[in-house]
Backbone as CSV, one residue per row, in Angstrom:
resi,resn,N_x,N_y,N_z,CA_x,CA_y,CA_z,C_x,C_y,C_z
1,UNK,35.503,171.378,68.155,34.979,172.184,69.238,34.381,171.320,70.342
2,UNK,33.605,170.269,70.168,32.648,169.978,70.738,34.210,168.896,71.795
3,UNK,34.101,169.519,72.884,35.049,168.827,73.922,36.607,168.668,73.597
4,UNK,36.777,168.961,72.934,37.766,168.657,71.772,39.261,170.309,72.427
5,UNK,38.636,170.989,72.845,39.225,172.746,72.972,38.416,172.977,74.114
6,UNK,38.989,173.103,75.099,38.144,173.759,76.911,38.034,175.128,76.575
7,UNK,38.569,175.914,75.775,38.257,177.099,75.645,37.434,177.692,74.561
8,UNK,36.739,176.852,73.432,35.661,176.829,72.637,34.887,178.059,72.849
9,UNK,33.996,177.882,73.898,33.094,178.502,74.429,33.055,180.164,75.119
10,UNK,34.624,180.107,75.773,34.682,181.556,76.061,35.482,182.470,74.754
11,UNK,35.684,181.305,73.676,36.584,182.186,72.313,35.038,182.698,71.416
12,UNK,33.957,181.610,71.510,32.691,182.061,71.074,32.122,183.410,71.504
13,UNK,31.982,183.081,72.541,31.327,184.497,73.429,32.191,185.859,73.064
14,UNK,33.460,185.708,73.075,34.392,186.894,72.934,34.368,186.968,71.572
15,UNK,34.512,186.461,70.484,33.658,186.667,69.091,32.620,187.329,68.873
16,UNK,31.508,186.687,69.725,30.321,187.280,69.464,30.321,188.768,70.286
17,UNK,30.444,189.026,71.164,30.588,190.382,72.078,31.611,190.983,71.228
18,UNK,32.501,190.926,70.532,32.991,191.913,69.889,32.341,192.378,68.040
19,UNK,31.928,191.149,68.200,31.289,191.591,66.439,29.997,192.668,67.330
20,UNK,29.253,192.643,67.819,27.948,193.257,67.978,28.923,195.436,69.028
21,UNK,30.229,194.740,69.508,30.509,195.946,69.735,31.307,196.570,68.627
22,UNK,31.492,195.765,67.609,32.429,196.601,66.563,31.447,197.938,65.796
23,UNK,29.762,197.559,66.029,29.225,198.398,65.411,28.685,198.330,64.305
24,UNK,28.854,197.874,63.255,28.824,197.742,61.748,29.108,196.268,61.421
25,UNK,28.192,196.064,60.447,28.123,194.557,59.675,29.616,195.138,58.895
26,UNK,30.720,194.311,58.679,31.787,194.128,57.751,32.533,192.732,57.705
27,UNK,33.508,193.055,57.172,34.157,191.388,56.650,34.801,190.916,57.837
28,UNK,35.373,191.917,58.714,36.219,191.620,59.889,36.061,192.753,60.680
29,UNK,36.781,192.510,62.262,36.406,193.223,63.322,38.059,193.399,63.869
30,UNK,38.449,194.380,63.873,39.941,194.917,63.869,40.086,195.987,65.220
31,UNK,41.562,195.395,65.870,41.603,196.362,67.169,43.493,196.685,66.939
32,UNK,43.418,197.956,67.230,44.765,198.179,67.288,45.487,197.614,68.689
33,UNK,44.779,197.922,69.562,45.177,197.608,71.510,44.366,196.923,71.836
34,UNK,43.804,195.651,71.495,42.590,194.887,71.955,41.831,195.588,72.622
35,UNK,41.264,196.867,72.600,40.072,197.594,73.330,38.961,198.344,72.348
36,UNK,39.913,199.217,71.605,38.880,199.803,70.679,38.630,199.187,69.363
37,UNK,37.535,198.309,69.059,37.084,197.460,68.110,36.168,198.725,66.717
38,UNK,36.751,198.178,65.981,36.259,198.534,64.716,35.741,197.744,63.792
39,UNK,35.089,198.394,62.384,34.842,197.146,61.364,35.838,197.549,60.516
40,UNK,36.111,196.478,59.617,37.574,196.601,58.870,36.835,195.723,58.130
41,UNK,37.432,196.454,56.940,37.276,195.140,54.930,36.320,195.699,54.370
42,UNK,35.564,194.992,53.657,34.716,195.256,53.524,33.452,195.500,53.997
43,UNK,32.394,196.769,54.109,31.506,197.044,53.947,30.575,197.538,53.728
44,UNK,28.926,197.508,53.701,28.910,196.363,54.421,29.186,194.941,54.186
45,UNK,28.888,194.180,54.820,29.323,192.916,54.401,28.416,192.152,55.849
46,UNK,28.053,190.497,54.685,27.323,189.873,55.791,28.205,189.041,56.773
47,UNK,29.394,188.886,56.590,30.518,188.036,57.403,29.829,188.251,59.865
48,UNK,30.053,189.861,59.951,29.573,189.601,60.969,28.121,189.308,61.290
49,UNK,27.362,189.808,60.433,26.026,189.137,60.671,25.847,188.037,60.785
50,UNK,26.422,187.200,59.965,26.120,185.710,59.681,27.400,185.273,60.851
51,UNK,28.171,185.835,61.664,28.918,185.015,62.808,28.081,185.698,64.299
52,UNK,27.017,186.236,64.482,26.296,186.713,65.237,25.313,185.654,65.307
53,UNK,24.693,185.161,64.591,23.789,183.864,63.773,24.606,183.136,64.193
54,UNK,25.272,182.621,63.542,26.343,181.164,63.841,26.802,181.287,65.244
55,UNK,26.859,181.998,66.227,27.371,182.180,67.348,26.125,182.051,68.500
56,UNK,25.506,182.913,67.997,24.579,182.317,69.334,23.780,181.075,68.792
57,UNK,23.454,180.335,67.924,22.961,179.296,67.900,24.161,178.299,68.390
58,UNK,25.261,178.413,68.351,26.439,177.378,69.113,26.754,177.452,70.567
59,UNK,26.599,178.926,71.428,25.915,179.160,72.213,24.867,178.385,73.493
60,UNK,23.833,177.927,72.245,22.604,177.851,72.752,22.514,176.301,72.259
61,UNK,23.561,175.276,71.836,23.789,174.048,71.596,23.456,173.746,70.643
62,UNK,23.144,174.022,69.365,23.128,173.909,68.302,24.100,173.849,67.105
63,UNK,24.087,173.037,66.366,24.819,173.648,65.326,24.202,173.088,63.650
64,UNK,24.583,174.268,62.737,23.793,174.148,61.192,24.453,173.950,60.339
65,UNK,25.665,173.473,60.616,26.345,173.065,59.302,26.420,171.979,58.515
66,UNK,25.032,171.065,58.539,25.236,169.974,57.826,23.642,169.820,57.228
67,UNK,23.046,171.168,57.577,22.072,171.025,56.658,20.567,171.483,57.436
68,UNK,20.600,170.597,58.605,19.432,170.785,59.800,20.175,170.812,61.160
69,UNK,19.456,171.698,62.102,19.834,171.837,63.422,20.611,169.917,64.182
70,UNK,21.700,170.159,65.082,22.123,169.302,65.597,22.809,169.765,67.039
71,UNK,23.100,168.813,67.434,23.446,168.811,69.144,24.686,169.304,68.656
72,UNK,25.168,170.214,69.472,26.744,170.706,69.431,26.988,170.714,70.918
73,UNK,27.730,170.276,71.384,28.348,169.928,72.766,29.654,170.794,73.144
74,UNK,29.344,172.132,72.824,30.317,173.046,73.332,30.808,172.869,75.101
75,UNK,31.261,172.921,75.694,31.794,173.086,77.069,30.793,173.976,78.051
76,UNK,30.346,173.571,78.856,29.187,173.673,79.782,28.155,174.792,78.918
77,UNK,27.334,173.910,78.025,26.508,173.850,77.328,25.447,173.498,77.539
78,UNK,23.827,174.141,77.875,23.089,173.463,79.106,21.864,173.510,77.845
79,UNK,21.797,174.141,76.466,20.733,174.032,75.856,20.871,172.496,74.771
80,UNK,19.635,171.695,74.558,19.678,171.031,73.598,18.602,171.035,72.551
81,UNK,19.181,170.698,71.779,17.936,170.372,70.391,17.511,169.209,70.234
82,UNK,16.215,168.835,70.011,15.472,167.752,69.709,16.050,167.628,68.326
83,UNK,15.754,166.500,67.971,15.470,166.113,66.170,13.660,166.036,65.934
């Protein structure tokens, strides 16, 4: 992600804006015509919660996957984290 994909950042955002419009915590977020978003799979389920979490902290230049907060350098990315 981090510079690596120019489009990182607007695939994040469109992730996150559709999990919070699908409505419902479930395993996945399903559209027949890319407009009307649903939850699909299981639920509930913590899958979109925990990519609502994981999304705006990547967002906001962070990232937690190695244990403690770190710099994630998504594409015009203006927040940073100290250590």
């Amino acid at each position: 992600m981090e510079y690596k994909n120019p489009e990182a950042r607007a695939y994040t955002e469109a992730l996150l804006r559709d999990c919070i419009r699908s409505g419902e915590f479930a395993e996945i977020t399903e559209s027949n015509d890319g407009k009307n978003l649903r939850s699909g799979g299981v639920k509930s389920s913590l899958f979109n919660a925990m990519n609502i979490i994981e999304f705006t902290w990547l967002l906001n230049g962070a990232r937690y996957d190695s244990g403690r907060p770190v710099e994630c350098l998504l594409p015009s990315t203006i927040a940073k984290v100290t250590h």
